[in-house]
C-alpha positions in Angstrom: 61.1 102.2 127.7 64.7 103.1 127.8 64.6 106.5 128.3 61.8 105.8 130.8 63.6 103.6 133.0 66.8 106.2 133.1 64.6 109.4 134.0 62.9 107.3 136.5 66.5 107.1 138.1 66.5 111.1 138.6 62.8 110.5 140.1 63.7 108.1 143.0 63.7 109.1 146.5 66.9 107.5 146.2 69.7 109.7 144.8 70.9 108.0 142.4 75.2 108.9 141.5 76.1 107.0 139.0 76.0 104.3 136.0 77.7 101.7 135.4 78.2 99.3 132.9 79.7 95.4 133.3 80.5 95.1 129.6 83.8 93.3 130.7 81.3 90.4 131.9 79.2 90.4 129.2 81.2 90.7 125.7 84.3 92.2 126.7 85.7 96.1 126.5 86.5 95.9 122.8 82.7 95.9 122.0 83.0 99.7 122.8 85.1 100.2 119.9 82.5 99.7 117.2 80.9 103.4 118.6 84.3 104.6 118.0 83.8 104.4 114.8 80.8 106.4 114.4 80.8 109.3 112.8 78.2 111.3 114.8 77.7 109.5 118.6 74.3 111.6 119.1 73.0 111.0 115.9 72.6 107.1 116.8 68.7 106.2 117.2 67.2 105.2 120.5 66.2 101.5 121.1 62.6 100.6 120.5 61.1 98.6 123.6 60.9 96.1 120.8 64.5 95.8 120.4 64.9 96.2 124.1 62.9 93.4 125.0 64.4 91.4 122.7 67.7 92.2 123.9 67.1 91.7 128.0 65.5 88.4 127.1 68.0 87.0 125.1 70.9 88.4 127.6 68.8 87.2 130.7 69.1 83.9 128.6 72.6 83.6 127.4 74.4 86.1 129.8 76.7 87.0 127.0 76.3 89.5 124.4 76.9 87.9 120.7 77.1 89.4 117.4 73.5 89.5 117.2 73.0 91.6 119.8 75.9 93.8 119.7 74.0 96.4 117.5 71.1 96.6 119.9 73.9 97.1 123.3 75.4 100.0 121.0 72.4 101.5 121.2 71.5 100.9 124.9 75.4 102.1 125.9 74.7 105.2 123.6 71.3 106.1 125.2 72.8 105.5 128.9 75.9 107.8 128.1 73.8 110.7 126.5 71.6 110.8 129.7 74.6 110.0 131.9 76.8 113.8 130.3 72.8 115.8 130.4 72.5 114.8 134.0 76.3 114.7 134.9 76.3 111.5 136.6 79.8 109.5 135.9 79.5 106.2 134.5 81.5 103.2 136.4 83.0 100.8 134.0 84.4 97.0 135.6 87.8 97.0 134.7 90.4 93.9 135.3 90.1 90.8 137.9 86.5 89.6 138.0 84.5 86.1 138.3 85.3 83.5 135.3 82.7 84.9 133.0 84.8 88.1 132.9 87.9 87.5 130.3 90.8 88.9 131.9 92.3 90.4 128.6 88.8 91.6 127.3 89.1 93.6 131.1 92.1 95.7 130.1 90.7 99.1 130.5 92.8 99.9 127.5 90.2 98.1 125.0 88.5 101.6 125.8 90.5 104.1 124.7 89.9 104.4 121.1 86.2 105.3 122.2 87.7 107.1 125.6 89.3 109.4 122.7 86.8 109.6 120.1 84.1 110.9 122.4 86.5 112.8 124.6 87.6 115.1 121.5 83.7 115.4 120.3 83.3 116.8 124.0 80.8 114.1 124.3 82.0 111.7 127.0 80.5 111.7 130.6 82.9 110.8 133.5 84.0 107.5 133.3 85.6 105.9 136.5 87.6 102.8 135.7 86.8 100.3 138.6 88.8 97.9 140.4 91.5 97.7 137.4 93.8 95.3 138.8 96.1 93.9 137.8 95.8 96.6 134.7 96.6 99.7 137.2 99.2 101.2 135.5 96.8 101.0 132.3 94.1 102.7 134.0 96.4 105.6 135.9 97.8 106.2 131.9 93.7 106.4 130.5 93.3 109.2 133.8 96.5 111.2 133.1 95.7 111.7 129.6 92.1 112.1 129.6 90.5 114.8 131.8 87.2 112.5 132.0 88.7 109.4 133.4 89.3 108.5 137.3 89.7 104.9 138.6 90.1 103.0 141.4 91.7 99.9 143.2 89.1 98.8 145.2 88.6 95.1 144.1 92.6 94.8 145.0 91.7 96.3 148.7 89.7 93.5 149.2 91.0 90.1 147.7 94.6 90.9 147.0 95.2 93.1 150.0 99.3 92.2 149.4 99.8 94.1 146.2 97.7 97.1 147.4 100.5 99.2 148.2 102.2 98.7 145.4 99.1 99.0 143.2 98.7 102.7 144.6 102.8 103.7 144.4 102.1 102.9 140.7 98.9 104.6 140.7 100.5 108.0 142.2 103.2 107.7 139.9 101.0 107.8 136.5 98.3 110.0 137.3 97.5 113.0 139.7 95.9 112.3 142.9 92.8 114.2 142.4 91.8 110.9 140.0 92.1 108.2 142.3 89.5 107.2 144.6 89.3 104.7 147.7 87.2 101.3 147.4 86.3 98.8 150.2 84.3 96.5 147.4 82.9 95.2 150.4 79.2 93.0 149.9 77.1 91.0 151.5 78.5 91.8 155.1 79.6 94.8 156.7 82.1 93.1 157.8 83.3 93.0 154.6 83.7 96.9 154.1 85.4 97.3 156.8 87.9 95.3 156.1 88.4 96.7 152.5 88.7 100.2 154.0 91.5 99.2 156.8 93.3 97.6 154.0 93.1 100.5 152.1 94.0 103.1 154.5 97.0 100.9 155.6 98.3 100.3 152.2 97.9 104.2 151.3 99.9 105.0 154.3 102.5 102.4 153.5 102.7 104.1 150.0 103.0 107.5 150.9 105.8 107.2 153.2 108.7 109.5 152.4 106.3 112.1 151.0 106.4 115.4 152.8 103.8 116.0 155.8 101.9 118.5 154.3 101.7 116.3 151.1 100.8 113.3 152.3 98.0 114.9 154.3 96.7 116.2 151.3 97.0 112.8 148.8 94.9 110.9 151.8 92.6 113.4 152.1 91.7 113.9 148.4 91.6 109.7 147.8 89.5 108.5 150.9 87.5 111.2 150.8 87.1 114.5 148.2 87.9 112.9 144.9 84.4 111.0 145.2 82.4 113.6 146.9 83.3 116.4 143.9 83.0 113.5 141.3 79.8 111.9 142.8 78.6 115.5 144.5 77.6 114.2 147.7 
């Protein structure tokens, strides 16, 4: 069922780019750890529509992943990252500020890197782009400077904390190359609403990049509003 439901993805007329996984609302980063510790990531078995049925039912329910169904999310996160690196489709991860059913600490994007690391030496880690990561940006721009597999963005600050973007991106450019960041209206619901994510955006990235050579800061704008996604989403 699994496996069905993800080839299906490849299937639609709809182009599907990418995954992503709100683990940070559901049980928190540090559940990733536990496939850190596996020996073998490929090796795991698939999840039975038994066990998947079980598990959508009981998080439908509950809208939290306990104990009891940590084991059976293990497997689902394996199964969606093996068919996220065979298709090459980046997998977006919610990092930092959320709605209350998102812990704040259990949203630092550095809960992630002893799997981040594990997988990235085994070769077997798709792209991973760290989303939203306020107020953790500094966290995230480390995670994207040390591992070649990791880009992020600030796009949740763009829209609801519009004051710190700025800032968010001078620290952003400071830890990490350019090519990693990428532009985010997190707009919904209305248009409206991307709109004004994007004007905050572009505002704050040309209040950041003042005092940066011309030619330079040509370049940095034109790789985060626009290249860095369409190489790492190819479209």
């Amino acid at each position: 069922m699994v496996k069905a439901r993800l080839s299906n993805l490849c299937k639609s007329e709809i182009k599907t780019v990418a995954l992503k996984s709100v683990l940070a609302y559901r049980g928190g980063l540090s559940l990733s750890t536990k496939l850190a510790e596996l020996e073998s990531f490929d090796d795991l078995s698939s999840l039975t529509d038994a066990e998947y049925v079980k598990f959508r039912g009981s998080l439908l329910k509950s809208g939290r992943i306990d104990s009891s169904l940590a084991p059976l999310y293990l497997l689902l996160l394996a199964e969606a990252f093996r068919f996220a690196r065979a298709e090459q489709l980046p997998v977006q991860i919610h990092c930092g500020l959320g709605d209350d059913d998102a812990l704040l600490e259990e949203s630092n994007p550095l809960r992630l890197q002893p799997f981040i690391r594990a997988l990235s030496r085994l070769a077997k880690l798709p792209k991973l782009v760290l989303l939203h990561t306020f107020p953790y940006v500094k966290e995230a721009a480390y995670l994207a400077s040390m591992y070649e597999e990791i880009y992020f963005d600030l796009s949740l600050c763009s829209f609801l904390a519009a004051p710190a973007l700025a800032q968010g991106i001078k620290e952003a450019l400071a830890m990490s190359p350019y090519e990693k960041l990428l532009a985010g209206s997190d707009g919904h619901s209305q248009p409206e609403s991307h709109f004004w994510g994007m004007f905050n955006y572009r505002s704050a990235l040309g209040e950041a990049l003042q005092g940066c050579q011309a030619s330079l800061r040509e370049k940095i704008t034109e790789s985060v509003l626009c290249q860095n996604a369409s190489l790492l989403y190819r479209i």
